[in-house]
N, C-alpha and C positions, 0 to 999 in steps of 0.2 A: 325757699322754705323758711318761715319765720322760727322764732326760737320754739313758741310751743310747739308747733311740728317735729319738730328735730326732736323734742323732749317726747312727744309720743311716739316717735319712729322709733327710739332708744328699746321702749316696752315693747312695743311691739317687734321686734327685733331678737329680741332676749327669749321671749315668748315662744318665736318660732324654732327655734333655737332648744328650748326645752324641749319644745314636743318632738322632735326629729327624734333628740334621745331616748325618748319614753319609748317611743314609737318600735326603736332597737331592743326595748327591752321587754315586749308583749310579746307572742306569737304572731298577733296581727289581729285582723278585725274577726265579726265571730264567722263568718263561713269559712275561718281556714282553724277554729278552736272548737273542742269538744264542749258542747257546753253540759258542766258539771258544776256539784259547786266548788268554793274556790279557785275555778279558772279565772284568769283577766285576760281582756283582751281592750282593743281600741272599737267603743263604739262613734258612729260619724253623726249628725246634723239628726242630732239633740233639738227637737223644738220642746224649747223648757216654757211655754205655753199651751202645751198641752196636756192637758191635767185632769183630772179624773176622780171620781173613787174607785178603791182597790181593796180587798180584802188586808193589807196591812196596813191602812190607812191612806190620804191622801196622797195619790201617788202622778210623777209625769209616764205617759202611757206611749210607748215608742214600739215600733215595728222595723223585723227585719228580717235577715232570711242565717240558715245553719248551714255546716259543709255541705248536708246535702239537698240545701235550695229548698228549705223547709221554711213555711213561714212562721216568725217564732215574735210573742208577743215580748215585750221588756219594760219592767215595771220599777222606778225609780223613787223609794220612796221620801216622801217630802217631809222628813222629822224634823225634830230640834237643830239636830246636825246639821244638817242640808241647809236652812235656813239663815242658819250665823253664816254656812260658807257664803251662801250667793247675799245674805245681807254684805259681808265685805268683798265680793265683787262688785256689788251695786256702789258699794264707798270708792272704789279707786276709779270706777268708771265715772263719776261725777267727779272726780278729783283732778282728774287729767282729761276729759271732756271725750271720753267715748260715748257716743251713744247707744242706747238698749238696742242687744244684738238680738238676729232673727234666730240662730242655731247654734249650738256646741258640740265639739269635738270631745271627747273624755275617753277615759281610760278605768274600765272598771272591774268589779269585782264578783261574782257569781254568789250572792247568798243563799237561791234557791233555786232547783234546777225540777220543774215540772213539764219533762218530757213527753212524760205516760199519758199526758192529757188529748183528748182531740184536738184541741186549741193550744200549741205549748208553748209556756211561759216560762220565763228568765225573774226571777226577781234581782235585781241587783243593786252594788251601793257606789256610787260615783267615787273614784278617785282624782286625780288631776281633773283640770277642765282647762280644756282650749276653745275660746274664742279667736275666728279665725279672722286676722286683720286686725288683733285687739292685744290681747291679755294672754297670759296661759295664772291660773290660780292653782295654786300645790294645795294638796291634802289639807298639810297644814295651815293654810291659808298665805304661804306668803308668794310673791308673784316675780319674777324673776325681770330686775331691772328696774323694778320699784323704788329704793333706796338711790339709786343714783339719779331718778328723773325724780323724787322729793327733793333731792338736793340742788337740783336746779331748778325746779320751782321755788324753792326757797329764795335763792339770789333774786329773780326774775320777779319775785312778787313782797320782795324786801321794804320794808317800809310800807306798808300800807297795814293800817290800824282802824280797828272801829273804836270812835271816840266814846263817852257813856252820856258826859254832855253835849247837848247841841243846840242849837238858838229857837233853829224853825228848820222843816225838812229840805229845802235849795240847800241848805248847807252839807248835807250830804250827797250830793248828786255829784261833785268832780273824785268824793272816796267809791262813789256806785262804780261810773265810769272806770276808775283805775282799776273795779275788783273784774268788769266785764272785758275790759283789754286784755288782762292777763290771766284769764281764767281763774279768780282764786274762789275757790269753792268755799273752801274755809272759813272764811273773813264774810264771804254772803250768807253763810250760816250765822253767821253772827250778826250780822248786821238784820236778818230778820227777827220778827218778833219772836217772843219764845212758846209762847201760844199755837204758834203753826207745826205743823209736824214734819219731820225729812220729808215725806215724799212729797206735802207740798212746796217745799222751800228746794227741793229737786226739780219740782215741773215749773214752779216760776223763773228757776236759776234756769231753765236752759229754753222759758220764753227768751227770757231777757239777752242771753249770749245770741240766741239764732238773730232778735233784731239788733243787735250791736252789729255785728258779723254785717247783716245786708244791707244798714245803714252806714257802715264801715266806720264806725264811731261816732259817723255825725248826727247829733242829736241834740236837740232845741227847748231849751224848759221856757216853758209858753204860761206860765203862770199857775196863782191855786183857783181850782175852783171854787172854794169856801171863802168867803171874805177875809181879808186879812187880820181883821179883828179877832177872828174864831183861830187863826195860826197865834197871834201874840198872847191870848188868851188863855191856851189850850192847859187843860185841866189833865191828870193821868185816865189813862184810856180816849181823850181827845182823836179822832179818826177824819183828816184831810188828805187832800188832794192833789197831787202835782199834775200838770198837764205837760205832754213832749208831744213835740211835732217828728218825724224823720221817712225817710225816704225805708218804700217798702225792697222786695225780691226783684220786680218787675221795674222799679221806678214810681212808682206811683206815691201820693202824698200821703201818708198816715198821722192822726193824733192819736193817742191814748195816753190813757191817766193809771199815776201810779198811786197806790196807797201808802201811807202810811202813820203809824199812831205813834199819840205821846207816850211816853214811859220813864217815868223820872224827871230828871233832869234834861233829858233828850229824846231823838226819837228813835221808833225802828219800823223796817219796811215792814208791811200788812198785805202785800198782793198788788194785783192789779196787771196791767199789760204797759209793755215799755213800745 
């Protein structure tokens, strides 16, 4: 098991570890809970892509059954709240290199209880969230074993800095390589442009790691595509080329080109496929 392994086994670990206790401290999931409101219980496999409208707004639309094997609708709704949590889920899970999970485990809480209805519905408000395999995220947002696996990130990804000068973009490619070795999310946040937004700089960061990962770091700068004249040149907003060769999943030969633009005195990544 390499270091970052060990360092997401730690959360993940910790995580599992939480929910057993929570888990102690519900009644249990809802067909052994009256559902009223202010009961909590444990509901299971959360597809927090599936989403909806709802009369209280946009809400995740989940199904499930009451003690008495009643099919009972459960409506989660997606506010401001809701958002920042799973915004800082979505920050540790790039941080430590989870990928987007299928389901969540949670532990919630009964705001509305429409039994009377033909169709009867739960409305309710997430508390913990457990990703299974992953994470557990508290109420308050913080995640249990998080502080000790930043702090070994820290060591692990020590020294490596984005510089603000740089000559031409090859000179950033053996800082690219150290951010993609060692997972450092942070430092590829920064070393993108600031123009791009998290989720792009989210979906290129984990182009980029899946081909480090298959090419198992070996990778080949093959030149720019723009003349080099248009690299020594390059004016702010300037937009060239690198090209890498590397081995794909299967074995097979792969090129692509990375982006990136002038900005100042130096450069920063702009997209592209590694």
């Amino acid at each position: 098991m390499g270091e970052l392994d060990t360092i997401r086994a730690s959360v993940i670990e910790a995580g599992r570890l939480r929910w057993e206790t929570l888990l102690g401290e519900v009644p249990g999931p809802v067909g052994k809970v009256r559902p009223e409101v202010g009961a909590r219980f444990a509901l299971t496999g959360i597809d927090p892509t599936s989403q909806g409208p709802h009369d209280t707004g946009r809400a995740i639309l989940h199904r499930t059954e009451s003690a008495q094997g009643q099919r009972l609708a459960v409506a989660i709704p997606m506010d401001m709240v809701w958002a920042q949590r799973v915004g800082r889920m979505r920050e540790v899970q790039a941080l430590l290199g989870f990928r987007r999970e299928d389901r969540w485990d949670a532990i919630v809480t009964v705001l509305e209880a429409r039994t009377e209805l033909e169709a009867p519905e739960l409305v309710v408000e997430l508390g913990p969230i457990f990703v299974r395999g992953q994470l557990l995220l508290e109420r308050e947002g913080a995640v249990p074993g998080l502080d000790q696996a930043v702090a070994s990130l820290d060591k692990l990804q020590a020294g490596i800095a984005v510089p603000n000068a740089t000559e031409k973009p090859a000179d950033l490619l053996p800082l690219l390589y150290r951010i993609l070795a060692t997972h450092h999310w942070r430092a590829f946040r920064e070393l993108c442009d600031a123009s791009a937004s998290t989720s792009d700089k989210k979906v290129t960061f984990d182009q980029f790691r899946h081909a480090w990962e298959a090419a198992q770091g070996e990778i080949q700068f093959e030149g720019y595509v723009e003349p080099q004249s248009v690299v020594a040149e390059a004016i702010e907003g300037t937009v060239v080329r690198t090209r890498h060769a590397r081995r794909g999943e299967k074995g097979e030969s792969l090129s692509h080109q990375v982006k990136w633009v002038k900005r100042g005195p130096g450069w920063r990544l702009a997209g592209g496929l590694l």
